[in-house]
N, C-alpha and C positions, 0 to 999 in steps of 0.2 A: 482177713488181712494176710497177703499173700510174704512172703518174704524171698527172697532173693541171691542165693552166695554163687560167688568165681571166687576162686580160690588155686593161686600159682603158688604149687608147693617147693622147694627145696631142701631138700634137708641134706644138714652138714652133720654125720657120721666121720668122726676123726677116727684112722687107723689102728691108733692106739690113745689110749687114755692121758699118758703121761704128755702127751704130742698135744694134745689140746689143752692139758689144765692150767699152763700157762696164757694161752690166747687171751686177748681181749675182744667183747663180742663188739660189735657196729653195726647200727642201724639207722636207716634214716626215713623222714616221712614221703609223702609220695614227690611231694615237687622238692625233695631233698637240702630243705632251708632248716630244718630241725635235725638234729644229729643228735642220737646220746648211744655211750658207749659205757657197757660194763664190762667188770674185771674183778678179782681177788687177788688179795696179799695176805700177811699174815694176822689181819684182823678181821680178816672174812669177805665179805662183798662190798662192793662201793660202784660208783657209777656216775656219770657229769653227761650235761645236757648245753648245748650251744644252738643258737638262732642267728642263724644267716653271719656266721663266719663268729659270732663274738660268744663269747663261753659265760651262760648264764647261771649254771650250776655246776660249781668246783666238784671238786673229791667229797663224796655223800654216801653215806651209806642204807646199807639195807639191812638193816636189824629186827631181828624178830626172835624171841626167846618161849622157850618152855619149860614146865615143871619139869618134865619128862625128859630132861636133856641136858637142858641150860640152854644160854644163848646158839644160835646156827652160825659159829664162824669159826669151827674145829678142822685148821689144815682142807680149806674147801679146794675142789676142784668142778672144773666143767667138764661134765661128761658127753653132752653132743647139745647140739640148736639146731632146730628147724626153723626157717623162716615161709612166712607167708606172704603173698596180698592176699587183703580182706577187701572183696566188694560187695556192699548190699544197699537192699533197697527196701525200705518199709515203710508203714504207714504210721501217722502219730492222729489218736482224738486228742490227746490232751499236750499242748505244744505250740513254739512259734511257729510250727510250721506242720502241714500235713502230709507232708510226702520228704522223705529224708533218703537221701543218696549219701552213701557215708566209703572214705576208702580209706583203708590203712594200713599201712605195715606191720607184720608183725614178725617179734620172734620168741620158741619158747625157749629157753636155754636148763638145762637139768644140770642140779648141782647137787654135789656129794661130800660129804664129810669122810676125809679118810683117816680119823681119830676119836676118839670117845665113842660117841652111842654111834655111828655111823648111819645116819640117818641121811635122807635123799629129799629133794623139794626142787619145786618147777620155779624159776623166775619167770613170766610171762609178759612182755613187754610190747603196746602198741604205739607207735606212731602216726596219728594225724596231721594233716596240714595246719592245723590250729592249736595243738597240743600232743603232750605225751603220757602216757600213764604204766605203768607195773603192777601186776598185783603178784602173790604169794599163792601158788597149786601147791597142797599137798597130797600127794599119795598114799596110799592105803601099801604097807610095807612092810614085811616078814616080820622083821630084827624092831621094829617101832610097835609099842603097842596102840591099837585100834581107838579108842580113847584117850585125847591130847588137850590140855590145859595149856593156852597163849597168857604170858605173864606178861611178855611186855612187846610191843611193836616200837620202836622208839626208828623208826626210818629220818635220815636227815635230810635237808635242804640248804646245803652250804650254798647261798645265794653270792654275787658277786657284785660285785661296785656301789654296794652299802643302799639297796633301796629306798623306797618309799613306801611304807608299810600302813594298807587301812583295813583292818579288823577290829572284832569287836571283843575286847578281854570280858572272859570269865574267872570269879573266883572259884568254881569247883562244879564238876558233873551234872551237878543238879540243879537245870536252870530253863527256863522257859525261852531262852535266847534274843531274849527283849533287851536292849541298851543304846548307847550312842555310841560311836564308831571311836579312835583313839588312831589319829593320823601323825605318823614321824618316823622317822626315817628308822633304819634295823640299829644303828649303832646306839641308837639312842631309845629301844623299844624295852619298857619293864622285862627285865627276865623272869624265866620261873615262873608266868603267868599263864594260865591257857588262853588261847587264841580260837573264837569260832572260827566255822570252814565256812562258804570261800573266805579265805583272806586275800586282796590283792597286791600286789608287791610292782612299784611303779622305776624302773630300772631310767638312768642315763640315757638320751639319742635317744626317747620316745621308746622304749622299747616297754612291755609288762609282761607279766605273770600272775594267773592267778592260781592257787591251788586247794584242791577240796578230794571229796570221792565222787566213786560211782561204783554203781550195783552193792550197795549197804545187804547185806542178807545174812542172817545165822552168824552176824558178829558184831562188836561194837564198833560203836561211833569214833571217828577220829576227829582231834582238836590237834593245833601247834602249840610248839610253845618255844622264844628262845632261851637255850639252854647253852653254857660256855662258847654263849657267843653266835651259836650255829642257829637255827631254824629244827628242830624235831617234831616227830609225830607223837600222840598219845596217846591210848584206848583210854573207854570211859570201862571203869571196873562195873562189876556185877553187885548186886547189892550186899550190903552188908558185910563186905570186905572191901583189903584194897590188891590184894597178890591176885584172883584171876582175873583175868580180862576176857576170857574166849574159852568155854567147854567145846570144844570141835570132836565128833566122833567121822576116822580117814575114811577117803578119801574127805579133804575141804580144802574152799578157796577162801583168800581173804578178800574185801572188799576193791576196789581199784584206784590207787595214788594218781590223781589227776594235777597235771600242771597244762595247765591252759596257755601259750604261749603267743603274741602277736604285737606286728609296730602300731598294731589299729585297737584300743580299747572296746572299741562298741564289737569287734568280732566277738568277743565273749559272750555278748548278748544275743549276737546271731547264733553261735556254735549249738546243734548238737550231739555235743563231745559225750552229755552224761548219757543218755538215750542210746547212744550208739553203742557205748558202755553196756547197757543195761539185757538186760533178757528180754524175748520177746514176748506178747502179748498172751498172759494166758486167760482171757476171758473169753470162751469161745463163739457165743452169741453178743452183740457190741451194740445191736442196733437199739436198745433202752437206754442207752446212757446220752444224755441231753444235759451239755452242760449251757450254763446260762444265768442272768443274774438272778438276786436275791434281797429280799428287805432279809431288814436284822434289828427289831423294835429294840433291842435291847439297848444300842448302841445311842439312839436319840433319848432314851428313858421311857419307852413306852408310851408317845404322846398320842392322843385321843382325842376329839374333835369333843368340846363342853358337853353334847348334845346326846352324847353315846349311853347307854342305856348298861349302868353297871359294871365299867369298864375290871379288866383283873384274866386272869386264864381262864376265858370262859368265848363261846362261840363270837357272839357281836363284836368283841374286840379285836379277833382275829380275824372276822370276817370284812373288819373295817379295813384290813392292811388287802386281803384276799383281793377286794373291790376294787384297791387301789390297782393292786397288778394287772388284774384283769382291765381294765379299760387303758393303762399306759405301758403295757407289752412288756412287764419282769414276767419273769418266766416261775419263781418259787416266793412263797413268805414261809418264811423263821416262824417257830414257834418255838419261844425261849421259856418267856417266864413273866410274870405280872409280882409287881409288890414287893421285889426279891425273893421271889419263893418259885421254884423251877416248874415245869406246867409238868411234871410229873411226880408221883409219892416219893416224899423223901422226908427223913426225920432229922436229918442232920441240919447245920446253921453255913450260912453264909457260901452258898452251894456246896459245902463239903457235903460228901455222899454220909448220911447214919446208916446203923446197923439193919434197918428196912428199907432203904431206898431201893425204887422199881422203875426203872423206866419202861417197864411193858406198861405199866398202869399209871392213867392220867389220872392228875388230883381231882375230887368230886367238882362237880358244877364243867368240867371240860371231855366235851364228847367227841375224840380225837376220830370216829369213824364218822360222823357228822361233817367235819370240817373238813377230811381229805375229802367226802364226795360232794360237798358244795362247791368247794376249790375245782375238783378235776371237772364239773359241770361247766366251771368257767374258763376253761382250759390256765390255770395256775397249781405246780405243783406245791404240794408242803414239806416242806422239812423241819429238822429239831435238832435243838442242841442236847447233849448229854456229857455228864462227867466220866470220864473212862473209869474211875475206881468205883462209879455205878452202871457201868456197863457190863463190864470186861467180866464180871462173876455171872453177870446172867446175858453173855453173847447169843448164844442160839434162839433161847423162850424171847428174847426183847427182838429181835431181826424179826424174828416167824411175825412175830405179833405188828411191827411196822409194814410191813408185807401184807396180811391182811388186812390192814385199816387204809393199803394205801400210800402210805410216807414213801418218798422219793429219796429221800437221803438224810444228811445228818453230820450237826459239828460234833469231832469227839475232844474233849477238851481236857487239861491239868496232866499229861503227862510228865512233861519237864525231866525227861530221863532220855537215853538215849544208849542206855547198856545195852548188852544180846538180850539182855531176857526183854527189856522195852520193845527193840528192834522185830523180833519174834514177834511180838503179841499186836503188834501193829500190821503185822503183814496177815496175820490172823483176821485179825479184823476185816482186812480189803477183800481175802480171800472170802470169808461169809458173808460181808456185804453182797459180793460179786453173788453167789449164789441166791442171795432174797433182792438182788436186782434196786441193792442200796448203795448211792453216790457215798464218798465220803470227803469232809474237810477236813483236816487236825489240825487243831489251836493247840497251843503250850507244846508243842512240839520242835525238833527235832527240822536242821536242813532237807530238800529233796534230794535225793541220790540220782534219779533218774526212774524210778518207778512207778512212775504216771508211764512208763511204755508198758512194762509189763501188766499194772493192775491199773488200767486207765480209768476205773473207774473212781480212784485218786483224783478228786477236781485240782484242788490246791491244798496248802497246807500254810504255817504261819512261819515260826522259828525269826520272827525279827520284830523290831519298833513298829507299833504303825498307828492306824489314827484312834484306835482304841483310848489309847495312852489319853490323848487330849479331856476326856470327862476328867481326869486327875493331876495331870500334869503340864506343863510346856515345854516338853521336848522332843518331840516331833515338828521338825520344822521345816523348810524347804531345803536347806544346808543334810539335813538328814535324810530325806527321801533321797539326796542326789546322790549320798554314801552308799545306803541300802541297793540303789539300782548297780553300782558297781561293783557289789559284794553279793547281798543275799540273792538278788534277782538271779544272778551267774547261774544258781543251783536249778532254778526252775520255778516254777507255778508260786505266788506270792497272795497269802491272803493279807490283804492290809484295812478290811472294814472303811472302802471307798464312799465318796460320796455325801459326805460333809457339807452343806450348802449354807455356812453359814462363816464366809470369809474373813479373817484379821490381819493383822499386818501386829508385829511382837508387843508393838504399846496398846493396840488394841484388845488384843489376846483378854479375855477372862478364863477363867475354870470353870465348866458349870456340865454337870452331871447328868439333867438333862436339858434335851436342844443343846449342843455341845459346838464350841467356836471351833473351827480350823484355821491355822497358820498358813497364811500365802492368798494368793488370789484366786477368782473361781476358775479362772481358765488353768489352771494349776493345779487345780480337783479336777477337772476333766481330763488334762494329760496323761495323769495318774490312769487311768483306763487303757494310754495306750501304750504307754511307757511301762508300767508292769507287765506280766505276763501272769494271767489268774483268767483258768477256768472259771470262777466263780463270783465274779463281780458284785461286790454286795454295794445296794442302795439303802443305804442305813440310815439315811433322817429321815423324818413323820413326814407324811404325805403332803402336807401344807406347805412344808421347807420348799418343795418342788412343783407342784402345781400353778400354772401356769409364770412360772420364774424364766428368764431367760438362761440356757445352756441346758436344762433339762430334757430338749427334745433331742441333742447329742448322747445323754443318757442312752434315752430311749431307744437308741438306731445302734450305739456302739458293739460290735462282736464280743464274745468272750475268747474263742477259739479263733485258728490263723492260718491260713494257707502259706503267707510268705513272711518273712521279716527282714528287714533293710533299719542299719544304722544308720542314719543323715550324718550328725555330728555328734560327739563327745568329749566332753572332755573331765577325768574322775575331780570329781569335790567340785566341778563348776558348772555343766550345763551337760543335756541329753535332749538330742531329737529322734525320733524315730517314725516308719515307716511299715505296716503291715496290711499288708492284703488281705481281703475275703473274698475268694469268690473275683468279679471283676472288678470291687471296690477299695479302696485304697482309703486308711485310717493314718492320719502324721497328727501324732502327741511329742510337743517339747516342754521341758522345764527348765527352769535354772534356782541356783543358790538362792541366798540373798540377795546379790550384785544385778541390776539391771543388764541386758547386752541385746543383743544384736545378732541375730545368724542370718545369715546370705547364702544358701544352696539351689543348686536345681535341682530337679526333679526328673534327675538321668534314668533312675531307675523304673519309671515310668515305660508299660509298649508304648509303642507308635498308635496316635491317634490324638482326639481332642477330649479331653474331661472339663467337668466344671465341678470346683471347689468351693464347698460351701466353707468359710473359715471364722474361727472363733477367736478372738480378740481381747488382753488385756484393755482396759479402759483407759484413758491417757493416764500420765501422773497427777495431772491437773485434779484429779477426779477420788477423792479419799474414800469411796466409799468400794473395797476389794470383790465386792462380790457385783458389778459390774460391768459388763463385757460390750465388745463391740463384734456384729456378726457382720462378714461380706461374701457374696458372690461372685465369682471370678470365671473367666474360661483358663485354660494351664493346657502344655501339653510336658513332652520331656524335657524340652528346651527353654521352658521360661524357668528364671530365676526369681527365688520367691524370696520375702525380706521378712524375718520374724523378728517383731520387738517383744521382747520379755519382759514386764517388769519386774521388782525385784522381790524374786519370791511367787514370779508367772510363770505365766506357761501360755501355751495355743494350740486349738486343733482343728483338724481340718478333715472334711469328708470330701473326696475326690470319686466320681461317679461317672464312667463313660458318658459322651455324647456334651456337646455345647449348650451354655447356659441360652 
């Protein structure tokens, strides 16, 4: 993966110090519709941000404090800026898109403290046409010592004209990042509460924002929260305290304050703001990494066909789902667990790891070197779930050991942290994967930052609501996936345990743990494939759910990965269409709410020529039963206008394929 920089340098060297410490810096993005300027006064740095002439973020600061100091806004001054463009070009496996052309402004601006500790730190600010971001360089410095504890980041977001605010509060650090969204406006938003990242913030005259990170690395996680009023940032502390937040040994950077800016909501979901963010690819062999769907028996309960011969963690069981993939083209089966007990030694209860849990060693009666080369005979790979506090003690002996048996990859699961020392231990993890030529997913985790560029071997990960939740609850529903897409999706790659085929409508809805109902219609599970964005598409109900059912053969054919991505229409909490290419083929997934509607688009972004459009179909309303569809074939080129009826809680997809029906 080759990578690409132009790079027009500038640098502003002011004659003397005093001549510059008063300036205020300015910068803007390439097509100069984003602006934001920083500056100091006597409470240190601050900084405001405007879109296309209207000022979206006031007077904000830049706060970031140490043991080793105190807060940094002691009589600050600027000492010089350099500005750049940044042109590059790189490649993404794992992504809306596989070829990313990214340009932006940037500048670094050096600030100095000429009071107390006198210490020096880089503000580094980029500019895109679609967003803006900052992060914190520090330098390794005489007068500072080498060793520096971060106590508090508290950066604000004086936002302006009193938003519309959809994030998902947390009561405290420690959370798997699973809930329902909390929509209303900033003046009226709980204070003092933490706020997951992205949160989107829905401004006056169509205008948004949304803001989260990128390039999360050797530091902790940030949440918002309002605080007197304003919008602030938070670290997640370290364990077992609450004063540090960041052991940093100098030189260090901190992560990158992203605010996503645009009058068009669905740009969020085209942008790659965090990726471009991100560092580049350190895997240097690429060509084993196959992402692609997955059963996940866990999720249906394990279901079995009556006839099966001793069903439990043992060969025939697995080789029942193996069978399935192999003749309807998934590309892996899950090996989780039979009976609630994990298909690997473990003495603990209720998948908590005991004090012997092994995931190198399968429970007796399961012959884990058996199964991968049955499987890889059939060209299906295997993967497994594992609990990280049964992993993470025995990372290298449990890798080696998946590696020879074969295994392709693996959920790692129950983190629910997202301090430095999590952060750390999870980039550990990609990194040795990477080396034993192991994909990875992470459940109970933590948002993407962007590092499916750097360690592509990142399918996806979780960190939101998704249809898991349904074995136990009803709040997963079509109002909720439509939040999720305009928040967590922002971040990147979305495991959400796709593929449900067993439709309800809320009166219908049961609980049942297994064969598990879904909320919405089936054309609504199918969208779900293209409206997300996930490497790793899981088919997670029992093979019977799908076997010869209508929309199953869309399963079948859908991409996990993307060469292009196109918004149709959006609009946050009420409907989503979208549009992604593979190759010369063209994938269009929509949903909506609860609300029935109607979208009317063309199909501009189509080349020139003639396709035909195979399309999936909500069933009338006349028609109670949701898990019925209506399927047609069309000719289309750019210029026909196509009419999507949604019902309420649908969706519709369509496979569009060179050459006339």
């Amino acid at each position: 993966m080759t990578i690409f920089f132009r790079l027009t340098v500038i640098v502003c060297l002011l004659t003397t110090v005093n001549a510059f410490a008063r300036k205020t810096v300015f910068i803007t993005s390439p097509d100069t519709k984003i602006k934001v300027w920083l500056s100091t006064d006597n409470n240190g740095l601050y900084y405001r941000v405007a879109y296309k002439g209207i000022l979206m973020v006031d007077t904000s600061r830049m706060n970031i404090s140490f043991k080793e100091g105190g807060p940094f806004n002691n009589n600050l001054i600027f000492t010089s800026a350099t500005r750049e463009k940044l042109t590059e070009d790189y490649g993404l496996i794992i992504g809306k898109t596989s070829k990313v052309h990214s340009e932006s402004n940037r500048i670094i601006v050096s600030v100095a403290e000429q009071s107390g500790p006198a210490r020096m730190l880089d503000i580094e600010i980029r500019i895109f046409d679609d967003g803006a971001a900052f992060r914190y360089v520090i330098p390794k410095q005489d007068h500072w010592t080498t060793n520096v504890n971060v106590t508090d980041e508290t950066d604000s977001f004086n936002l302006t004209q009193n938003p519309v605010v959809t994030a998902l509060l947390r009561e405290n650090y420690t959370t798997s990042h699973e809930g329902l969204y909390t929509k209303i406006d900033l003046n009226h938003l709980r204070a003092d509460t933490l706020m997951d990242m992205p949160a989107l913030f829905e401004f006056p005259n169509n205008l948004y924002m949304a803001i989260t990170e990128a390039g999360l690395h050797d530091y902790a996680g940030m949440y918002l929260m309002k605080h007197n009023g304003v919008i602030e940032s938070r670290l997640s502390p370290l364990p077992h305290q609450t004063e540090i937040k960041v052991k940093a040994t100098l030189p260090h950077n901190s992560p990158w304050r992203v605010m996503m800016i645009s009058d068009q909501p669905g740009a969020f979901i085209e942008s790659n703001i965090l990726t471009n963010l991100s560092e580049p690819c350190k895997i240097k062999d690429i060509s084993w990494l196959k992402p692609g769907k997955t059963t996940f028996p866990w999720w249906n309960g394990d279901v079995v066909p009556d006839t099966i011969n001793a069903p439990g963690n043992n060969y025939v069981t697995n080789m029942y789902y193996v069978d399935f993939c192999a003749k309807y083209g998934i590309e892996y089966h899950s090996v989780v667990e039979y009976g609630l007990h994990e298909w690997y030694v473990n003495d603990g209860a209720g998948f908590q790891p005991g004090p012997h849990a092994d995931p190198s060693k399968a429970v007796p009666g399961l012959d884990m070197q058996q199964i991968c080369d049955s499987a890889a005979k059939k060209g299906v790979g295997i993967r497994v779930w594992v609990h990280f506090y049964a992993l993470y003690p025995k990372l290298e002996e449990t890798f080696a050991q998946y590696e020879k048996w074969g295994i392709k990859g693996l959920m790692c699961d129950f983190m629910d942290r997202d301090d430095q020392e999590m952060v750390n231990m999870q980039e550990e993890i990609l990194q040795k994967a990477a080396e034993h030529h192991l994909h990875i997913q992470f459940h109970g985790a933590y948002k993407p930052t962007g590092e499916s560029r750097t360690w592509p071997n990142e399918f996806t990960r979780e960190g939101t609501l998704n249809y898991e939740n349904d074995k136990w609850s009803n709040w997963v529903t079509p109002d909720a996936d439509i939040n999720i897409a305009f928040t967590r999706l922002l971040a990147g790659s979305t495991d959400y345990h796709l593929g449900g085929f067993r439709a309800a409508s809320p009166g219908q809805f049961k609980i049942h743990y297994t064969r598990p109902f879904v909320m919405g219609t089936r054309c609504h599970m199918l969208a779900m494939y293209i409206v997300l964005e996930n490497a790793l598409g899981m088919v997670c109900d029992d093979p019977v759910a799908y076997i010869g059912q209508p929309g199953f053969e869309f399963i079948q054919k859908v991409p996990t990965t993307w060469d292009e991505t196109h918004v149709i229409d959006a609009k946050p909490g009420g409907w989503l269409a979208i549009a992604r290419r593979k190759g010369n083929d063209w994938y269009i997934g929509a949903i909506t709410n609860h609300d029935s509607r109607t979208i009317t688009k063309a199909f501009d972004f189509l080349p020139e020529g003639n396709y035909t459009a195979e399309i999936w179909s909500d069933a009338p309303s006349s028609d109670p039963d949701l898990n019925h569809l209506v399927k047609q074939v069309k000719n289309v080129t750019k210029s026909t206008v196509m009419t999507m009826l949604l019902a309420s809680g649908g969706g519709q997809v369509m496979h569009l394929y060179p050459g006339p029906h």
